[in-house]
VOKOL-290789 format. One record per residue (C-alpha): x, y, z. Coordinates in steps of 0.25 Angstrom, whole numbers, padded with zeros to 4 digits, always signed. Each point is the difference from the previous one (the first is absolute). Layout:
BEGIN
XYZ/...
END
This chain:
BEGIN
+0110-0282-0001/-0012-0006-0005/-0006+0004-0016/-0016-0001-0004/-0005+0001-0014/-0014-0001-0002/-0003-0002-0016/+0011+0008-0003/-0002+0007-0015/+0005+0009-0007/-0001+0004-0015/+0007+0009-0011/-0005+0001-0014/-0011-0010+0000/+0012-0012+0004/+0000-0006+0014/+0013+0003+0007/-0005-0005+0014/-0012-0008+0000/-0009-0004+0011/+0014-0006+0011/-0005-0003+0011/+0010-0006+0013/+0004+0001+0013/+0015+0000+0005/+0000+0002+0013/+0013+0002+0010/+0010+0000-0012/+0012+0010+0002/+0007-0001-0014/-0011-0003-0013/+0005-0002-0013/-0008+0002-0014/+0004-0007-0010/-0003-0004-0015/+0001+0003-0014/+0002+0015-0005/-0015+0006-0004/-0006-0009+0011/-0004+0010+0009/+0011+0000+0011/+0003+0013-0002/-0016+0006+0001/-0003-0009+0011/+0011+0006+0008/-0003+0014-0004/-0015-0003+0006/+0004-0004+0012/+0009+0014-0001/-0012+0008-0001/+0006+0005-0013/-0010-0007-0008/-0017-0001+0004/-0006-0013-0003/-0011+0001-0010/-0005-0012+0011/+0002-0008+0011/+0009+0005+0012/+0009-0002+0009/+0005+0001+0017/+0014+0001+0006/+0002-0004+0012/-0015-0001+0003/-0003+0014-0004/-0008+0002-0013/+0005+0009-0011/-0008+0010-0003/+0002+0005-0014/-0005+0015+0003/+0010+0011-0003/+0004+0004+0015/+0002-0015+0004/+0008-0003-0012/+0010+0011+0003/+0002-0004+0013/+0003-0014-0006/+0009+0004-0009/+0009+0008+0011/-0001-0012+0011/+0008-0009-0012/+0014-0001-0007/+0000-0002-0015/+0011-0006-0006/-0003+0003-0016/+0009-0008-0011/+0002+0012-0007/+0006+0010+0013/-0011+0011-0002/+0011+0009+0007/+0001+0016-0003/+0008+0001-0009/+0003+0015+0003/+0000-0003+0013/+0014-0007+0008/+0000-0014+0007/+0000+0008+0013/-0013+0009-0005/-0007-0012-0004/-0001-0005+0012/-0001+0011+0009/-0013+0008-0009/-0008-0011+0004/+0003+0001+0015/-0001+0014+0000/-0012+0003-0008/-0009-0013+0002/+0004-0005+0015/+0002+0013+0006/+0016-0002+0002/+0006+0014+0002/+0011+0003-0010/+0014-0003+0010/-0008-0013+0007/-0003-0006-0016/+0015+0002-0004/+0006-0008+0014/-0010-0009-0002/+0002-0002-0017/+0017+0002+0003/-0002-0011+0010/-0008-0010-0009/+0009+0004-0013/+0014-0003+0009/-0005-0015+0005/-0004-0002-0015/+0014+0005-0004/-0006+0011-0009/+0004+0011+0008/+0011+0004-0010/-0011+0002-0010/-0008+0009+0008/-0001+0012-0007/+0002-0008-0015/-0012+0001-0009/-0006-0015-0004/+0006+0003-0014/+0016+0000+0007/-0007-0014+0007/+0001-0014-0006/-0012-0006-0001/+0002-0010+0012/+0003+0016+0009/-0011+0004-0006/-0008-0012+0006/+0007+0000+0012/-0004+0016+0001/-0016-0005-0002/+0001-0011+0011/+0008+0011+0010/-0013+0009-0002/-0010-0012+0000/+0004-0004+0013/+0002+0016+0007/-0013+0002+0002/-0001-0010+0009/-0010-0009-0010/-0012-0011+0008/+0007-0010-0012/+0008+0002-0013/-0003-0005-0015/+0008-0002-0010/-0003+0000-0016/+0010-0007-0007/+0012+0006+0007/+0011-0004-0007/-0005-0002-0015/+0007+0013-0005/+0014-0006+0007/+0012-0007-0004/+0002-0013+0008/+0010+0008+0011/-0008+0010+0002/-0011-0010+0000/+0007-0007+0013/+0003+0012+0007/-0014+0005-0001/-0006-0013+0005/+0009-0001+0011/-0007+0012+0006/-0013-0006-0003/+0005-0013+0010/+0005+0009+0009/-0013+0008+0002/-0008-0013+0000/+0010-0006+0011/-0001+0014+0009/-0016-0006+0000/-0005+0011-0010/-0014-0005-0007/+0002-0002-0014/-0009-0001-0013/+0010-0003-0013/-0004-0002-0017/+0014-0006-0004/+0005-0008-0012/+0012-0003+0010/-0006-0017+0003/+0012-0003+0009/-0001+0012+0009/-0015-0001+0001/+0002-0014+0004/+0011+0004+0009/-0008+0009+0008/-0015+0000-0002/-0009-0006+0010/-0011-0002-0009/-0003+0002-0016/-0009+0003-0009/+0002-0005-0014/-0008+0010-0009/-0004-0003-0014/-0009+0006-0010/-0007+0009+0011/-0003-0011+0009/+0007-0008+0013/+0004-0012-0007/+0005-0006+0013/+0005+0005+0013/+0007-0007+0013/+0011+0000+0009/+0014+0004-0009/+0005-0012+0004/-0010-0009-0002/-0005+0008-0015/+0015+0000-0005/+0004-0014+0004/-0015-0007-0002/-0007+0008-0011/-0013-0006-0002/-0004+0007-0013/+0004-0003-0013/+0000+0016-0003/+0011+0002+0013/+0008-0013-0005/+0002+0005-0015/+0003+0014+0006/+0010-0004+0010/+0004-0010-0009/+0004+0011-0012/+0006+0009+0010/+0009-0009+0008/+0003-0006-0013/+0014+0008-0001/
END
C-alpha cells in the first residue's frame, strides 16, 4: 500500500489540529500513528477516512488522488473498514443486524447471502453465541470485536483503526489485538492510531509519530522505535515505556 499527503491541514475553532504534513510511505502493509493524545493522530486518520475534508492540502492512495467531492467521498467511505474506539454499533440493533445492514443496504447483499456471510465471520471470531445480543448484553471487548467483524465484511481496500482498545480492560485489550495481528498476518493493509507502543512496535512496518499537528518524525518501526532520532519520540517513548 502506499499513502500521500500533500500539505495536509486541517482546522477546528481557529486551532490547527493537522497542519501542513506532508510524506510519502510508500509499499508499507501495516502503519502505525502514534503520539501524545490532542496531537492530531485521531484527525489525521479520519482525513485519510474521508470523514473529515481538509481545509488544505490532500492526499492519494494507492496512486489515486482523493477527491473531496460528495460522490467520491461516499464511495471512499464504503471501499474502507473503520474500526472506532468508542464501537459506534446500533445500539437497537443485534450483533448479527450490525453487520448484515451494511451489506445489505450499502453493498447490495441480499438479505440470506448477508446473514451466511455475517454468521460465517461472527462464528471464526467466536461471537456466534451473541448474535442476536444487543451491544448493551456485550462487553466492551464483544463489542469491539462485533466493529472489527463488520469492518472487515464489506470486504474493505485496507482497514484503520482509532484507538481500538482505549475503552477496554487489559483481557479484553489482548483479545482485541490478537485479531488485529491476525488480519495483519492474513496480508490485510492496515492504517492504526494506538496508545498500544509494544503492539505497534510488534506489527507496524512504518510509523508516524505525530505531535502537536505535525509529523515529528517517521521511518521504518523498527528502526524509529529502536533508534529514535528526535528528542520529541525519546521523551514520549521514554514516558510511555516507562512502566
Amino acid at each position: 500500500m502506499r499513502l500521500d499527503l500533500y500539505g495536509l491541514e486541517k482546522w477546528f475553532g481557529g486551532q490547527a489540529a493537522v497542519q501542513g504534513i506532508t510524506e510519502t510511505i510508500s509499499d508499507f502493509q501495516a502503519l502505525a500513528i502514534i503520539g501524545p493524545s490532542g496531537g492530531g493522530k485521531t484527525t489525521l486518520l479520519r482525513l485519510i477516512a474521508g470523514l473529515e475534508i481538509p481545509d488544505r492540502g490532500g492526499l492519494a492512495i494507492d496512486g489515486e488522488q482523493l477527491d473531496f467531492s460528495r460522490e467520491v467521498l461516499l464511495r471512499h467511505r464504503q471501499r474502507i473498514g473503520m474500526v472506532f474506539q468508542a464501537y459506534n454499533l446500533f445500539p437497537h440493533l443485534s450483533a448479527l443486524a450490525n453487520i448484515t445492514l451494511p451489506l445489505e443496504k450499502v453493498h447490495g447483499y441480499a438479505p440470506a447471502a448477508a446473514r451466511e456471510h455475517a454468521m460465517a465471520l461472527l462464528e471464526r471470531f467466536q461471537l456466534s453465541p451473541h448474535a442476536s445480543k444487543k451491544p448493551a448484553e456485550l462487553s466492551g471487548g464483544q463489542q469491539q470485536r462485533v466493529a472489527i467483524v463488520r469492518a472487515i465484511a464489506i470486504k474493505p481496500r485496507f482497514l484503520l483503526f482509532d484507538e481500538p482498545t482505549s475503552a477496554l480492560d487489559p483481557e479484553m485489550t489482548a483479545e482485541v489485538l490478537e485479531i488485529i495481528e491476525e488480519l495483519r498476518r492474513e496480508g490485510r493493509d492496515l492504517i492504526m492510531a494506538t496508545h498500544q507502543i509494544g503492539f505497534a512496535r510488534r506489527v507496524a512496518d512504518y510509523c508516524l509519530f505525530v505531535s502537536e499537528g505535525a509529523v515529528a518524525e517517521a521511518g521504518p518501526a523498527s528502526e524509529l522505535f529502536s533508534r529514535p532520532r528526535t528528542a520529541a519520540l525519546q521523551n514520549f517513548l521514554a514516558k510511555v515505556l516507562k512502566y
